[in-house]
GUTI-801671 format. One record per residue (C-alpha): residue number from 1; residue in one letter; x, y, z. Coordinates in Angstrom, 3 decimals, padded with zeros to 6 digits. Example, Ala and Ser with C-alpha at 12.3 -4.5 7.8 and 13.67 -1.06 7.14 Angstrom:
BEGIN
+-----+------+----------+----------+----------+
| seq | type |       xx |       yy |       zz |
+-----+------+----------+----------+----------+
|   1 |    A |  012.300 | -004.500 |  007.800 |
|   2 |    S |  013.670 | -001.060 |  007.140 |
+-----+------+----------+----------+----------+
***
This chain:
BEGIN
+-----+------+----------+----------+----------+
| seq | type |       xx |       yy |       zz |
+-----+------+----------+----------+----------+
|   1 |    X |  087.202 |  077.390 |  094.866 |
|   2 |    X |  086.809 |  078.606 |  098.403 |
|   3 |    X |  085.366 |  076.505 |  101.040 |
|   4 |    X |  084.143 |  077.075 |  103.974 |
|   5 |    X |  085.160 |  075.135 |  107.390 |
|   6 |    X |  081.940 |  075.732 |  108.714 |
|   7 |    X |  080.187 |  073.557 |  105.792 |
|   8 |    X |  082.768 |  070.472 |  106.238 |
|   9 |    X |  082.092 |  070.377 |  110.144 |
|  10 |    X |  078.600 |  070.316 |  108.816 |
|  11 |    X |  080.133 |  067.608 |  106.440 |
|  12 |    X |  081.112 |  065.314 |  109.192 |
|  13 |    X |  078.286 |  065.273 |  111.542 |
|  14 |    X |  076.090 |  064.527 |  108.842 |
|  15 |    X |  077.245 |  061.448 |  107.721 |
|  16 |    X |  075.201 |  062.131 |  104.707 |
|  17 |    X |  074.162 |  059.069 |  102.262 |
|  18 |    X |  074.112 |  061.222 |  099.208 |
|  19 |    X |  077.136 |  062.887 |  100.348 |
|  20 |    X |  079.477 |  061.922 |  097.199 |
|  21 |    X |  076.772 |  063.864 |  095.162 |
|  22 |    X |  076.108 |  067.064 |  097.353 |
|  23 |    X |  080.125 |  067.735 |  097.246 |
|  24 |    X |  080.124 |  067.227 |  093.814 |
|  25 |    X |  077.214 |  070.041 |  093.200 |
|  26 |    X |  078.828 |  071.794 |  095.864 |
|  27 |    X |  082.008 |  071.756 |  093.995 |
|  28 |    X |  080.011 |  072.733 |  090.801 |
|  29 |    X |  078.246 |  075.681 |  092.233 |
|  30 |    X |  081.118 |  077.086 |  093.922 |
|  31 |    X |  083.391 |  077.395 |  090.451 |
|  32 |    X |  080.662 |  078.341 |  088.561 |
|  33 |    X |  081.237 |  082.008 |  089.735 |
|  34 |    X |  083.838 |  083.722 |  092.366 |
|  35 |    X |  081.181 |  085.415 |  093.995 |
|  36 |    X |  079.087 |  082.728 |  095.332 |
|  37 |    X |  079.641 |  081.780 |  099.107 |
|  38 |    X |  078.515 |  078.819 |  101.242 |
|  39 |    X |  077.229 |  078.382 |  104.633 |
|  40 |    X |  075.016 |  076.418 |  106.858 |
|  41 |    X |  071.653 |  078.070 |  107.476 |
|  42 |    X |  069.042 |  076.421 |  108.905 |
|  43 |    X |  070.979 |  073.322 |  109.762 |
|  44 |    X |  071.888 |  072.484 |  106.029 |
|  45 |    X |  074.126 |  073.296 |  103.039 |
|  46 |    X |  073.334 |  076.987 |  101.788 |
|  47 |    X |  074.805 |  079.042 |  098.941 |
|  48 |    X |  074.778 |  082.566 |  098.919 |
|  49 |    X |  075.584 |  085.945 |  096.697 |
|  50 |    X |  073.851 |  088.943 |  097.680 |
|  51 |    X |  071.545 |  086.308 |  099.511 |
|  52 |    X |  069.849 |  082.960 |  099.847 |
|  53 |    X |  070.621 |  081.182 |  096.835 |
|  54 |    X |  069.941 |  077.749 |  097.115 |
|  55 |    X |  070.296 |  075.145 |  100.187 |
|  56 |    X |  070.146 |  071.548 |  100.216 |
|  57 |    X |  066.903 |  069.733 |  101.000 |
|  58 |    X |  066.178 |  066.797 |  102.037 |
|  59 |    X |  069.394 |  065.376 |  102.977 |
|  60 |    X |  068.875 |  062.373 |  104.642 |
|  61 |    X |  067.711 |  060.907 |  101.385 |
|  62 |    X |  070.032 |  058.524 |  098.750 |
|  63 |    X |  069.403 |  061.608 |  096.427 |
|  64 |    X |  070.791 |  065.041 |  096.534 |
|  65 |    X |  067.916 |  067.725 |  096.223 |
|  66 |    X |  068.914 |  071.702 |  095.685 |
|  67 |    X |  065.996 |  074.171 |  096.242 |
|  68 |    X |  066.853 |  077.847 |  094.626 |
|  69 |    X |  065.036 |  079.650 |  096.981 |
|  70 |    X |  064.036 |  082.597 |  094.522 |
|  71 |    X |  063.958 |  080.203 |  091.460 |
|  72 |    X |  061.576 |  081.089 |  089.637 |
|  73 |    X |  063.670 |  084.817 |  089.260 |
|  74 |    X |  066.788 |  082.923 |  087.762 |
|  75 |    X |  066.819 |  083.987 |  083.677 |
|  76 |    X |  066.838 |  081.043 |  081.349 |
|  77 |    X |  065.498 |  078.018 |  080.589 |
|  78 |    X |  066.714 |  074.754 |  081.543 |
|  79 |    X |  065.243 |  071.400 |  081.219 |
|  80 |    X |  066.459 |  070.284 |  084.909 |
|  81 |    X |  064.910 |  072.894 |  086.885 |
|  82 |    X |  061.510 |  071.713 |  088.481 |
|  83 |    X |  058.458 |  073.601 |  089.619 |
|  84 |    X |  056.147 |  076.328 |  088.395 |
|  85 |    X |  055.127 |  078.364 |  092.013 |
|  86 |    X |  056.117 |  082.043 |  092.554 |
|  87 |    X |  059.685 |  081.456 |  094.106 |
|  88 |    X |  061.249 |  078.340 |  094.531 |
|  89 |    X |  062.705 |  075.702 |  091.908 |
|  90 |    X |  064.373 |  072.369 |  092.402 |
|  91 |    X |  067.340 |  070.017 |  090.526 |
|  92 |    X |  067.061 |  066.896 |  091.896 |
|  93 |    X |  070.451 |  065.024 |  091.437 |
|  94 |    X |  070.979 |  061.154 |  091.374 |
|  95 |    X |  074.305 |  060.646 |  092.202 |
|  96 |    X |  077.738 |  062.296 |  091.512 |
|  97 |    X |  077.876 |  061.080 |  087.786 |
|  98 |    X |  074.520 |  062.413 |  087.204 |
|  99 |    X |  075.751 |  065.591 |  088.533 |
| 100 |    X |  078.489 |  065.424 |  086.116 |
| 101 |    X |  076.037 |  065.056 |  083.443 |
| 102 |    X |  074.390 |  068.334 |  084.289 |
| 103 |    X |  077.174 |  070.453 |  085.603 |
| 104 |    X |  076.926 |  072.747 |  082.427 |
| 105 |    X |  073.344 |  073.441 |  083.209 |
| 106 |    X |  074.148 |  073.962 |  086.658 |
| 107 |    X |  076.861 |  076.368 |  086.501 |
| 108 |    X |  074.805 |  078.739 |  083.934 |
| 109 |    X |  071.956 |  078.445 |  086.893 |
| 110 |    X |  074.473 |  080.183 |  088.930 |
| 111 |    X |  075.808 |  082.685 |  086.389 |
| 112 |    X |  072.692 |  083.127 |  085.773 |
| 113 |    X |  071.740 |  084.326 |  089.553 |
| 114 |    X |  074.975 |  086.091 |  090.004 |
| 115 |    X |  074.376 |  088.014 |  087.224 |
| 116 |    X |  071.120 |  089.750 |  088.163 |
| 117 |    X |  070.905 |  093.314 |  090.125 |
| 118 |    X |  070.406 |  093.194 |  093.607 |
| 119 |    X |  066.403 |  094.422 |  093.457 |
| 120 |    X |  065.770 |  091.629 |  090.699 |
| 121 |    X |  067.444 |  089.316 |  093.297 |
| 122 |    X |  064.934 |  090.180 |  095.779 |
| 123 |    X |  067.270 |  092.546 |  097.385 |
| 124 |    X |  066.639 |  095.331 |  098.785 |
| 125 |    X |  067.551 |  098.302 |  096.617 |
| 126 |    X |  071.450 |  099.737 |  097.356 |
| 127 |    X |  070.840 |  102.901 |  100.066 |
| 128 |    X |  071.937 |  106.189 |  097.801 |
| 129 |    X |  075.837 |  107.386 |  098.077 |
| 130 |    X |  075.195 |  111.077 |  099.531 |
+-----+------+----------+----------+----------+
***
C-alpha cells in the first residue's frame, strides 16, 4: 500500500475525531487496487485513479463519511452505498470495526471504479496515437 506524505501531514493537523476510522477506510481503499492514489484536494482526504474518486466529508464529525464523487457510475449493487441523484453516493462509516465489517463491500466499490474505461469514468476520451 502506498501512502502519501502529503495525506499524513494532512493527518496531523487535523486532529481528526473519527480518525481511527478514516485510516482504516483509507487503508481499505488503498489495497483494494494498485492503481488508486491519494491526495488532499480541497482541504480533505481524496482518492484518485484516472480522477476524483472519492474524498472524505464531513470530517470534523465522530463518524467517517466517504462521498464517490461520480457514484452513481460505479457498476454494482451494494447495500451500503447511499443516495439516488445523478453523481454522487455516500458510505457512511461508524467506527473502525464497522469499517471492518464492510471492507469487502468497499474494496469491490473500488475494483469496481478502477475497472471502468476512462469515458465511462467521466474522462475525457484518450487523444488518438497518430
Amino acid at each position: 500500500m502506498k501512502t502519501n506524505p502529503e495525506v499524513e501531514l494532512w493527518f496531523a493537523e487535523k486532529k481528526l475525531p473519527a480518525e481511527a476510522t478514516i485510516r482504516r477506510v483509507r487503508e481499505i481503499i488503498l489495497r483494494a487496487d494498485r492503481r488508486m492514489t491519494e491526495f488532499v484536494k480541497y482541504g480533505t482526504l481524496t482518492f484518485g485513479y484516472d480522477g476524483d474518486f472519492a474524498t472524505f466529508v464531513q470530517v470534523s464529525k465522530k463518524q467517517a463519511s466517504v462521498m464517490f464523487n461520480r457514484g452513481a457510475r460505479i457498476p454494482g449493487k451494494f447495500p451500503h452505498l447511499e443516495g439516488t441523484g445523478p453523481s454522487a453516493r455516500f458510505m457512511r462509516f461508524a467506527d473502525p470495526a464497522d469499517a471492518q465489517a464492510r471492507a469487502a463491500e468497499l474494496g469491490k466499490i473500488v475494483v469496481a471504479w478502477c475497472s471502468l474505461t476512462p469515458a465511462e469514468r467521466g474522462s475525457p476520451k484518450p487523444a488518438a496515437k497518430r
